[in-house]
C-alpha positions in Angstrom: 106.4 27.9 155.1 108.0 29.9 157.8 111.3 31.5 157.5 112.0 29.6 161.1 110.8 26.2 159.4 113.2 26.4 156.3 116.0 23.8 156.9 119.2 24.9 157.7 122.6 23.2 157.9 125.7 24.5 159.0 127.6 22.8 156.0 126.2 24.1 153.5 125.5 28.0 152.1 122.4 29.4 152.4 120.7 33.0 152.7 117.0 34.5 153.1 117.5 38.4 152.2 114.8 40.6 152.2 114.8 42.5 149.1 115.8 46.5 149.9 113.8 49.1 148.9 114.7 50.4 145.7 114.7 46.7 144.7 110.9 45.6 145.5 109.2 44.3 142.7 105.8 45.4 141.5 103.0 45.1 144.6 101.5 42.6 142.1 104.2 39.9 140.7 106.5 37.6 141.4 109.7 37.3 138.8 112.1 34.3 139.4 115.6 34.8 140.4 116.8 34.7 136.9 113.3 36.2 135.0 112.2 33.3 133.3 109.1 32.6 135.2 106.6 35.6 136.2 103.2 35.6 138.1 101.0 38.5 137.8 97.8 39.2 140.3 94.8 41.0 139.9 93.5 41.0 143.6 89.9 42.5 142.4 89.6 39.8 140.6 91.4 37.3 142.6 93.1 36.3 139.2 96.9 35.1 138.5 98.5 34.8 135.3 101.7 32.6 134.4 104.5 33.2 132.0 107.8 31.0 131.6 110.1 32.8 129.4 107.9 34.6 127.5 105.6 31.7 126.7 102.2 31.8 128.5 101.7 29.0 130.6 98.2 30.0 132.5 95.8 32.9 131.0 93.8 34.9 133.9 92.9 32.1 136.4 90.8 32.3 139.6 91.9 32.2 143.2 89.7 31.8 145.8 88.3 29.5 148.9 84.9 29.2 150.1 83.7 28.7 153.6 80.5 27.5 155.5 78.1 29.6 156.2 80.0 32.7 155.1 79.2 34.6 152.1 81.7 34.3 148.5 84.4 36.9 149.3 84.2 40.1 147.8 87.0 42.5 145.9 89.9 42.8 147.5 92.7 44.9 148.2 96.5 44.5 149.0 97.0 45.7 152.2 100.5 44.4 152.4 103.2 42.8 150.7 106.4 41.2 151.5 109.5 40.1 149.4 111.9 37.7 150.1 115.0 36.2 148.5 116.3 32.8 149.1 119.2 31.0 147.4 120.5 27.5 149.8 121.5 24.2 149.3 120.2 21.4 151.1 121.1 17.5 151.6 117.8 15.2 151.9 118.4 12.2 153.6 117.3 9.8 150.9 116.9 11.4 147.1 117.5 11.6 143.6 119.9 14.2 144.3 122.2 14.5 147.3 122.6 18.1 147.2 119.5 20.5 146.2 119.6 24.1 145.5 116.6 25.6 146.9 116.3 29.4 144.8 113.6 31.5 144.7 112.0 34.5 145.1 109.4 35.0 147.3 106.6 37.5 147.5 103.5 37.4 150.2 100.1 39.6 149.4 97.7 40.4 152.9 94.4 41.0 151.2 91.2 42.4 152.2 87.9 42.5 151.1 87.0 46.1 150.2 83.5 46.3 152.1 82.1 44.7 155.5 83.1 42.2 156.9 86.7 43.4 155.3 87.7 39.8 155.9 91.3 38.7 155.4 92.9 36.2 152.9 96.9 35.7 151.6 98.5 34.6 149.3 102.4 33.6 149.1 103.8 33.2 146.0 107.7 31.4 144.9 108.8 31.4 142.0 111.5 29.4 140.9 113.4 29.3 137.6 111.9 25.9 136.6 108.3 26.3 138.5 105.7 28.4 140.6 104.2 27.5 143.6 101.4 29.7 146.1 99.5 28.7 148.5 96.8 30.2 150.5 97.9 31.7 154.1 93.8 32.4 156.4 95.2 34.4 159.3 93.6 35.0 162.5 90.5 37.0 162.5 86.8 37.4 163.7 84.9 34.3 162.5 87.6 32.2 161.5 88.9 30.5 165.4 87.3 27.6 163.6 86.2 27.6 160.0 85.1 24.9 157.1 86.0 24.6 153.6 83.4 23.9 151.0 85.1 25.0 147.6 88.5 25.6 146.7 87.8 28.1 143.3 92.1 28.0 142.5 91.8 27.1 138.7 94.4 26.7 135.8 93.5 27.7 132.6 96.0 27.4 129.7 96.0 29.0 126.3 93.9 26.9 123.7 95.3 23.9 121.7 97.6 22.3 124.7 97.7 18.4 125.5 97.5 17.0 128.6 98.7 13.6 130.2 96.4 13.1 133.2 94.5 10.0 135.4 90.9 9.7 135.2 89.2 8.6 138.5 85.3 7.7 138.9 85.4 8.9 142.4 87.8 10.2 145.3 87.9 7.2 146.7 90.6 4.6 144.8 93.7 3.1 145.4 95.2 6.1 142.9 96.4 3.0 140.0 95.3 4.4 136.6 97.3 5.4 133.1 97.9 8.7 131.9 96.6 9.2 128.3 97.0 11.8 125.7 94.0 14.0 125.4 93.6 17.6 123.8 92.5 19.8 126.1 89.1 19.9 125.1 89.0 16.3 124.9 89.2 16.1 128.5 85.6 15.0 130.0 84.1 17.5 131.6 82.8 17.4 135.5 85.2 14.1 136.1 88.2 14.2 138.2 91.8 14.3 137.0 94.2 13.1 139.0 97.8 15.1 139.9 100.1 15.0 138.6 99.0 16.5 135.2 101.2 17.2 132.5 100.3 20.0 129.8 102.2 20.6 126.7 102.0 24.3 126.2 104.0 24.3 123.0 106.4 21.7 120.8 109.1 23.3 123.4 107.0 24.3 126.4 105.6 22.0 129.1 104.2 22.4 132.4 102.9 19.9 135.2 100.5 20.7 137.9 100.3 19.1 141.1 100.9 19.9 144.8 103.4 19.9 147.8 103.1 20.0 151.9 99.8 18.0 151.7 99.3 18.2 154.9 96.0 18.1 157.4 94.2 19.4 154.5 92.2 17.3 151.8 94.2 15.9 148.6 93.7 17.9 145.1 92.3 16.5 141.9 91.1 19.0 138.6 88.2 19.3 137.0 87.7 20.6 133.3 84.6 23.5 133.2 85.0 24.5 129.9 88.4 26.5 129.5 89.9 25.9 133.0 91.4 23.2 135.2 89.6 23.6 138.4 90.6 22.6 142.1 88.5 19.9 143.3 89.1 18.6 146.9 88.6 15.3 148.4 85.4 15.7 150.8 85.4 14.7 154.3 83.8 11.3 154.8 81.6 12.8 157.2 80.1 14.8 154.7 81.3 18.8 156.5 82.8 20.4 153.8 86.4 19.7 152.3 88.6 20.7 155.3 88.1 21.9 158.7 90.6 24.1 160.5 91.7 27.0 162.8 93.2 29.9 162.1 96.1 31.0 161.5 96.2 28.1 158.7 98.5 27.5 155.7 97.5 25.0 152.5 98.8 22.7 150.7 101.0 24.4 147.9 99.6 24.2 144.0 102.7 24.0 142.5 103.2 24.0 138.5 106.5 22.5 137.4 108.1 24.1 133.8 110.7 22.9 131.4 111.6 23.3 127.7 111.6 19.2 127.2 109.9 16.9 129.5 113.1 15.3 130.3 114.1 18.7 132.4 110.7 18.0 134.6 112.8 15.0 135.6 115.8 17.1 137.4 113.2 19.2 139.2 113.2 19.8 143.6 110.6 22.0 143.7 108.0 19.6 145.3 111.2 18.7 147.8 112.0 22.3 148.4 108.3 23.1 149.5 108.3 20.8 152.3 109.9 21.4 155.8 112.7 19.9 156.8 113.3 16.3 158.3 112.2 15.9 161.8 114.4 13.1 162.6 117.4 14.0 164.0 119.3 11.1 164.0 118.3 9.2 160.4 121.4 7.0 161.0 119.2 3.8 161.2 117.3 4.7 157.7 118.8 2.7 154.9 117.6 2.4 151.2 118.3 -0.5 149.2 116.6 -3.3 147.1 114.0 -5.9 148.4 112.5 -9.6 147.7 109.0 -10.6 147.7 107.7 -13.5 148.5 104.6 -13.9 146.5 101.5 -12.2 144.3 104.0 -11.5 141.3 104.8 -15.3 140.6 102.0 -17.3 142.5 99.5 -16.8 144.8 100.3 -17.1 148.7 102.3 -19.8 150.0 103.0 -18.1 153.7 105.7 -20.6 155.1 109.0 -20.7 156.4 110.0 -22.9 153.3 108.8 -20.1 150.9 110.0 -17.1 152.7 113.3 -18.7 152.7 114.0 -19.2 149.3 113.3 -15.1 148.9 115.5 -14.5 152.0 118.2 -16.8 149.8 118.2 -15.1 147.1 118.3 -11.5 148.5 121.5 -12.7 150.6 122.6 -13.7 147.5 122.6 -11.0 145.6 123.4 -8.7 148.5 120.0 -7.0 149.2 119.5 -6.0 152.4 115.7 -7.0 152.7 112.3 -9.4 151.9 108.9 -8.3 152.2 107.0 -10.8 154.1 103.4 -9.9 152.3 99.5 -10.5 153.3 98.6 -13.0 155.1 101.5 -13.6 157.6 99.3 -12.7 160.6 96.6 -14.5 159.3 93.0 -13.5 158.1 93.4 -9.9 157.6 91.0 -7.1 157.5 88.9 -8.2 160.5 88.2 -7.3 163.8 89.8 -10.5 164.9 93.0 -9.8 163.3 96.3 -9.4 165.5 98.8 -7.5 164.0 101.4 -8.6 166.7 100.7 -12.7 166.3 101.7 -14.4 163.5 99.6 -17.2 161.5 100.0 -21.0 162.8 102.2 -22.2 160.1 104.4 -19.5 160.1 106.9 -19.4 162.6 108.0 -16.1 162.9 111.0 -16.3 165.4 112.9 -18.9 163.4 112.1 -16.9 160.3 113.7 -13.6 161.8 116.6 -15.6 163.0 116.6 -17.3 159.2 117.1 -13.5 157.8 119.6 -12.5 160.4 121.8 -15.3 159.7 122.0 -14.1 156.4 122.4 -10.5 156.3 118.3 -9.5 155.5 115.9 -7.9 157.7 112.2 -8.3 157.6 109.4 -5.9 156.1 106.1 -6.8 157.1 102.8 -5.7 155.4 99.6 -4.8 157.1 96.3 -4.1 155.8 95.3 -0.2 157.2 91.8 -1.1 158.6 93.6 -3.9 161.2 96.0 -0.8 161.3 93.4 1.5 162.4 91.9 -0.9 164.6 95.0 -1.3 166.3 95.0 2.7 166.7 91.6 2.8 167.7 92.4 0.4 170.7 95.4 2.1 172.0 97.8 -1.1 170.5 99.2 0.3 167.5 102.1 1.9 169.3 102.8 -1.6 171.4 102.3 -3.2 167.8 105.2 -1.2 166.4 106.9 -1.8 169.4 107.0 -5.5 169.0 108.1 -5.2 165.3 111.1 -3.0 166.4 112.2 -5.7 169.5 111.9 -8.4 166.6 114.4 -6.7 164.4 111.8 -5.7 161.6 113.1 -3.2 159.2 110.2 -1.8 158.1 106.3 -2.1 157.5 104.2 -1.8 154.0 100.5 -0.5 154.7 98.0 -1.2 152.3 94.6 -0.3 151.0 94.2 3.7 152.3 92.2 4.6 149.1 91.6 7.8 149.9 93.2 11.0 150.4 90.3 13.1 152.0 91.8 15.3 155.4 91.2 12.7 157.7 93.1 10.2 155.7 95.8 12.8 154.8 96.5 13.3 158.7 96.5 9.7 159.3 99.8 9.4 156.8 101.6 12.1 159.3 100.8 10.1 162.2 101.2 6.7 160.8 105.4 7.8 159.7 105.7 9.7 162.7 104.6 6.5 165.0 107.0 4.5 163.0 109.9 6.7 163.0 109.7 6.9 167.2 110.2 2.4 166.8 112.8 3.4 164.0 110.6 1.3 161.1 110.6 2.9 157.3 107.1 2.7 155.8 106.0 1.9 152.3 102.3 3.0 151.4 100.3 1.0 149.2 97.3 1.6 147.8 98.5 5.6 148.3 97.6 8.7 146.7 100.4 10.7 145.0 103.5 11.9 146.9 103.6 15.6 147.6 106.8 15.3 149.9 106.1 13.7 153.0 109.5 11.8 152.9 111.1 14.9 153.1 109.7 15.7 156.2 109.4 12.2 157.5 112.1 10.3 155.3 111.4 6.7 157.1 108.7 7.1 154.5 111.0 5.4 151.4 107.9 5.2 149.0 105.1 4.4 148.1 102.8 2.8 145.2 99.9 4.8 144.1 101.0 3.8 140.6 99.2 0.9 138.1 102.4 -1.0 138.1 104.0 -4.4 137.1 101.7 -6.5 139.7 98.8 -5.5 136.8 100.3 -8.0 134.2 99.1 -10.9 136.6 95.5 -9.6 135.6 95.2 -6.8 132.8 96.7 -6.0 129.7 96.8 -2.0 130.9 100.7 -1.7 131.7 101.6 -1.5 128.5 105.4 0.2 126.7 103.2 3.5 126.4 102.3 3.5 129.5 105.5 2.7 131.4 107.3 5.4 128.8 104.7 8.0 130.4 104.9 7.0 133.8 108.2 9.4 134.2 106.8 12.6 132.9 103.9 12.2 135.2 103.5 9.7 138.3 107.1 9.6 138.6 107.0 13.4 138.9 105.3 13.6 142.1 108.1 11.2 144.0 108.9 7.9 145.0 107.0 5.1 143.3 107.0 1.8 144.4 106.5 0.0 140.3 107.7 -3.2 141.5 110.2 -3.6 138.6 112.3 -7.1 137.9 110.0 -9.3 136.1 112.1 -11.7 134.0 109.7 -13.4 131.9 109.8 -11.2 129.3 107.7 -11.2 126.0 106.7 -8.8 123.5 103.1 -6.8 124.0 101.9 -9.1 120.8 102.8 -12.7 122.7 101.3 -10.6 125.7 98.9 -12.5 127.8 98.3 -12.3 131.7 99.3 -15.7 133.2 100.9 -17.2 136.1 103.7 -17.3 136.4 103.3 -13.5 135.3 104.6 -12.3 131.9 105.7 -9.0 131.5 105.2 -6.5 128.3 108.9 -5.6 126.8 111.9 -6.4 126.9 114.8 -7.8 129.5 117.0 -4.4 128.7 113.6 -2.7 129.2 113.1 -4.0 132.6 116.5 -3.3 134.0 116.5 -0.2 132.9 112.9 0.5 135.0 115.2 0.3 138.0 117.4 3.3 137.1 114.2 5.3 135.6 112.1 4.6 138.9 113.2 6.3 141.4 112.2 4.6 144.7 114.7 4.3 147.8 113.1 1.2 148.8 112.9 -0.8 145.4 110.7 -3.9 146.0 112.3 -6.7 142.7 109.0 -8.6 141.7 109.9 -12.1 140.4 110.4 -15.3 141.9 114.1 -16.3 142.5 113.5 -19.4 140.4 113.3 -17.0 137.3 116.3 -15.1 138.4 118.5 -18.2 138.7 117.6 -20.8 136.1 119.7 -24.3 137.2 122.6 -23.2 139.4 123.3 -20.2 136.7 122.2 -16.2 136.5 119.7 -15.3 133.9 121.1 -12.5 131.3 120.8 -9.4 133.0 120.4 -10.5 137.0 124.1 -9.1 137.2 123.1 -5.7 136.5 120.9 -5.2 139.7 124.3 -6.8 141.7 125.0 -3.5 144.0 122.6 -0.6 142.4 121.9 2.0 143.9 118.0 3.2 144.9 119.2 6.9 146.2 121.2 9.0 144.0 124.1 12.1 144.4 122.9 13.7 140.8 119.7 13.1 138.5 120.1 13.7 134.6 117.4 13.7 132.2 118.8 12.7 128.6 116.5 12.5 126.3 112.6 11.8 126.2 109.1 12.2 124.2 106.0 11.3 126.7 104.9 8.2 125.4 107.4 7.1 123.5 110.5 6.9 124.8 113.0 8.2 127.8 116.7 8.1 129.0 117.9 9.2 132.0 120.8 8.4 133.4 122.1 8.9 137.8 125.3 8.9 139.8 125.9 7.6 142.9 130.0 8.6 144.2 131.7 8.5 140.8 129.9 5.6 139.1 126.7 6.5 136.9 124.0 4.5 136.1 121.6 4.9 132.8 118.2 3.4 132.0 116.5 3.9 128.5 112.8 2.7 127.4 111.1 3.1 124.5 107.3 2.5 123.7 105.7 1.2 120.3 108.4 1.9 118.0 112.5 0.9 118.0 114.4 4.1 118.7 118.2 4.6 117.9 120.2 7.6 119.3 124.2 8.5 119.1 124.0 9.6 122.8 126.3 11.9 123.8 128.7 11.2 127.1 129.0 14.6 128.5 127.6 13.9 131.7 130.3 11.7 132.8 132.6 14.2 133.2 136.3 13.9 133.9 137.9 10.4 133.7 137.6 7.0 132.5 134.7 4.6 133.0 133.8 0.8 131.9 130.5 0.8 130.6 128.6 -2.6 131.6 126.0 -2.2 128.7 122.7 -4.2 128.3 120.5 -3.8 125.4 118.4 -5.5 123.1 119.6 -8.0 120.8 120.1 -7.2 117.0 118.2 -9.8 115.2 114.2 -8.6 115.1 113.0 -11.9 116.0 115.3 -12.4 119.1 113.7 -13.7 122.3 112.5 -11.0 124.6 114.2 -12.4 127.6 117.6 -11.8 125.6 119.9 -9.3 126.3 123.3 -7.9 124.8 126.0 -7.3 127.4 128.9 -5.6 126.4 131.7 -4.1 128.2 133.9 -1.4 126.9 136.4 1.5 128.2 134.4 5.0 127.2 134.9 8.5 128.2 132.9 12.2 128.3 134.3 12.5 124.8 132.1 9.3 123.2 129.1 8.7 122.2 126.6 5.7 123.0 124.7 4.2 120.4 121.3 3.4 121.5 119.3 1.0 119.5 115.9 -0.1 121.7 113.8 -3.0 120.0 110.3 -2.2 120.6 109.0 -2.3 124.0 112.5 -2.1 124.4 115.3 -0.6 126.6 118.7 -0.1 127.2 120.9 -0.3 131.1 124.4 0.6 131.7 126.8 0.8 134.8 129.9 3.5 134.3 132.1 2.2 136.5 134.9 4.7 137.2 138.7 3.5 136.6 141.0 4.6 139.4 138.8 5.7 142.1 
């Protein structure tokens, strides 16, 4: 990233200095600001090694790219080096945090090959106090006006005896919707992909996550295991040239590894934020989070009417959301040449639904499917499309089925949010691969799904309290996730069975507190209305998703073991918010208030019951008056969770 691209805002402080002379570092590291990350480089080698204070997170690794019809490149030999401090804060227009400090140090390596053809290759390197990132920088030079990637060799190889969380995938092609299990590192198949993010515990206090940031134009990046060493393995072109295909000068995507002493530090981490360039809307005004309906697929299979449609649209006016997803099938047959994006289907009488939601306070999402969305490109509509949406009063559309992440695909993201944001619409992607920070850039983009969520309990057993409890530590890592939390129809993962009306596995504390522990600025609820309001009166619990928040001024991670159980708690002005899951087991903590700060709060509390055998759809609500000074007591049943609203006394 450019020094001229770094964001820059004239209320905040912020400072690139370039480091003075009898202050440059070694010609072959990179030290963060305050030491505790280092990156050494052998350039003859094309090696890097990673330490985070004092432990080693990565032993010699390679570094490398491969081109068509070019030779491996040889040794090679710094022929220049530049250092650059940067300490700034920021404010993203929709996050977990509302201001983020962006401080690093910076170094950039101009290599060479050390014989004929003396090609040229850099490197720049950031290292934060709670991460590294580099990326590779090909600059302008005989041979490479226009080039082709065929192998990325950038590998990761950690010292012997870690674990690792990370998704499995058969091929590149998938709607990215897998679980993250717990393998040794030698465990790990080798030769199949792993997905990103992938979380490696280094030591009992030492953990590391690899992924990647500013995925853009360039092909998405899974790993590989060959034998000691996680290696980059990018998503080919569907034409079958090579990986990517560029010109130079060209930058990649950053491979960024994330570092913490407990995994619930990972949580409070902006490095994939900070790697990405700043917003390119100017006036973001018209971009508002919140909490959405949706009308069908969770609780029964597609009723697409007026009648149905407005119940949702009743019951997100009634608890003060500001939106309902209309979902598939509104236009029709979908998926076909002969689909129209712009007409809806005969039943449905779109006008008199719009003005239905207007009356009442809630604006419209729509969903397409992306091959009538590509059609619709292909022919030259899809800006007249979004056009049509806009005049309507549509809030936003949800894109489905991309599976794929190769560079063609990966472009096609850029265009699709820059489209949208010129018609003012906010996107949701399903069927996505991983975040890398797009919404930073573009932030119409709210989320996305990418993510083996709650719709899976209609049809698999596979979303299970492990899973959800490891969902933070790595999915939730990479950004927004569109989980679809909510369902009220609660049961425990031995009464588990995949029906309709949909069951969900754990408890009803454990499903409100998914909305605090999933961050998403668009937050789509999942159930149907009728299981929200049962005969004129709330359910236990509906009260606590009355006016929450889905962006965030500060992000705190409490307390958390992958797997088995997390707590993590957010403020939005001077009320905080705190959601707790646990896994398999009940887990009971004395949870110290320190985050609150000054002042007095009530704490809305909803946990499990006491008794063992108590219905899963129970919940405890208590209110009481607490300050920094007290403590919580946590006691999660199994599959099990905890929610609380501190609402802050004389604001």
């Amino acid at each position: 990233m450019q020094f001229s691209r770094l964001r820059l805002f004239a209320s905040v402080f912020s400072f690139a200095l370039a480091l003075p002379c009898f202050a440059a570092p070694r010609a072959n590291a990179c030290v963060s600001p305050a030491g505790h990350v280092h990156v050494t480089l052998d350039f003859e080698t094309l090696q890097y090694q990673v330490t985070f204070d004092d432990a080693t997170i990565l032993e010699p690794s390679p570094l490398g790219l491969e081109f068509k019809d070019q030779a491996p490149l040889g040794p090679m030999r710094l022929v220049h080096h530049d250092s650059r401090r940067v300490d700034r804060f920021w404010h993203p227009v929709l996050g977990k945090a509302s201001q983020v400090r962006d401080h690093y140090q910076q170094e950039s390596f101009d290599l060479a090959e050390n014989s004929a053809p003396f090609r040229r290759l850099s490197l720049q390197v950031r290292c934060f106090d709670d991460s590294v990132a580099f990326r590779y920088q090909i600059p302008n030079q005989p041979g490479f006006e226009n080039f082709t990637i065929t192998r990325e060799k950038t590998g990761f190889r950690p010292p012997d005896g870690v674990a690792v969380w990370a998704s499995s995938y058969k091929t590149f092609r998938s709607a990215y919707e897998e679980e993250y299990p717990r393998r040794a590192f030698n465990e790990l198949p080798e030769g199949k992909l792993l997905g990103l993010p992938a979380l490696l515990q280094i030591s009992p206090t030492t953990f590391a996550a690899i992924t990647e940031a500013d995925l853009t134009d360039w092909a998405g990046m899974y790993l590989v295991r060959e034998g000691a060493t996680l290696t980059a393995s990018l998503s080919p072109r569907l034409d079958g040239d090579g990986l990517v295909r560029a010109s130079a000068p060209r930058n990649s995507p950053w491979r960024v590894i994330l570092l913490a002493h407990t995994p619930a530090a990972l949580l409070e981490s902006h490095t994939i934020e900070n790697l990405n360039p700043s917003s390119r809307i100017a006036d973001a005004s018209w971009i508002n989070p919140g909490i959405m309906a949706w009308d069908h697929w969770w609780s029964g299979e597609v009723e697409m009417t007026n009648a149905s449609n407005e119940r949702f649209i009743d019951f997100a006016s009634f608890m003060g959301f500001p939106y309902q997803l209309v979902d598939w099938q509104w236009y029709g047959p979908f998926n076909k040449p002969e689909a129209d994006i712009t007409k809806a289907a005969p039943q449905l009488d779109m006008p008199a639904l719009l003005h239905y939601a207007a009356e009442r306070n809630v604006r419209l999402w729509l969903w397409l499917h992306s091959g009538d969305v590509d059609r619709a490109r292909s022919a030259g509509t899809l800006d007249a499309a979004f056009a049509t949406y806009r005049r309507w009063g549509v809030a936003g559309v949800k894109i489905d089925f991309m599976n794929s992440d190769d560079q063609d695909r990966v472009r096609w993201y850029e265009e699709i949010v820059r489209l949208a944001a010129q018609h003012q619409l906010m996107v949701d992607f399903h069927g996505a691969y991983k975040p890398t920070g797009l919404e930073v850039t573009w932030p119409n983009l709210l989320t996305r799904e990418g993510v083996l969520g709650n719709e899976y309990n209609k049809f698999s057993t596979r979303d299970t309290p492990t899973h959800k409890a490891t969902l933070p530590f790595t999915r939730g890592l990479a950004g927004p996730m569109d989980y679809t939390p909510g369902g009220f129809l609660n049961t425990s993962p031995a009464k588990f069975r995949p029906t309709t009306p949909t069951q969900v596995m754990g408890s009803r504390a454990n499903e409100l507190a998914l909305f605090v522990l999933y961050w998403s600025p668009l937050t789509c609820v999942s159930d149907d209305p009728a299981h929200y309001v049962l005969g004129g009166k709330e359910a236990p619990g509906l009260s606590f998703l009355r006016g929450l928040p889905t962006v965030w001024d500060e992000t705190r991670g409490l307390d958390g073991e992958v797997g088995k159980h997390v707590i993590v708690a957010r403020r939005k002005d001077k009320d905080w918010w705190l959601g707790g899951i646990t896994a398999d087991d009940e887990y009971m903590l004395q949870l110290p208030l320190r985050f609150l700060g000054n002042g007095r709060y009530v704490a809305h509390v909803y946990q499990d019951p006491t008794a063992p055998d108590a219905p899963y759809t129970e919940v405890r609500e208590e209110t009481r008056t607490v300050t920094s000074a007290d403590l919580l007591s946590v006691k999660m049943r199994p599959a099990g969770g905890i929610a609380v609203h501190f609402e802050r006394i004389g604001r």
